[in-house]
C-alpha positions, 0 to 999 in steps of 0.5 A: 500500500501507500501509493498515492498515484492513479495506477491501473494494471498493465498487460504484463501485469505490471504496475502503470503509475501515471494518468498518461501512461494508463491513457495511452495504453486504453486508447491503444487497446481500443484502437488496435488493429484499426487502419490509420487514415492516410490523409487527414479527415477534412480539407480543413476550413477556409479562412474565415476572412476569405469564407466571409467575403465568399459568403458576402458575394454570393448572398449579394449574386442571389444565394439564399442564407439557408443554401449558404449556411449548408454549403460553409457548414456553418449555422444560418445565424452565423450566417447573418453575423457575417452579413452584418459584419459581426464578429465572434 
């Protein structure tokens, strides 16, 4: 007794006496077997100063708000901060 250290049991039955360590080998175990991703998951978001400007011109040539909010995956409330300039 008298450890004061989170722990848990590793594989070989041995002691792991670090939170991060005991992390790491759960997320390892959960995981294992499953492919990595080649290239990452999402192209990312534009920059928001180049989407907003996208957004102002595309509204001003016709697009509808809803239409928008879909196409930048962002809320239709976003939507209409970015018309009126509003920052968050």
């Amino acid at each position: 007794m008298g450890h004061t250290l989170p722990h848990a049991y590793s594989a070989g039955g041995s002691f792991v006496f670090s939170l991060e360590n005991a992390i790491t080998r759960l997320v390892d175990h959960l995981y294992r077997g499953l492919p990595l991703p080649i290239a990452p998951q999402s192209q990312g978001t534009p920059k928001q100063e180049q989407r907003n400007a996208e957004v102002r011109a595309k509204y001003e040539a016709g697009a509808g708000v809803p239409d928008l909010a879909s196409e930048y995956g962002v809320s239709v409330a976003r939507v209409y901060q970015i018309l009126r300039g509003k920052r968050r």
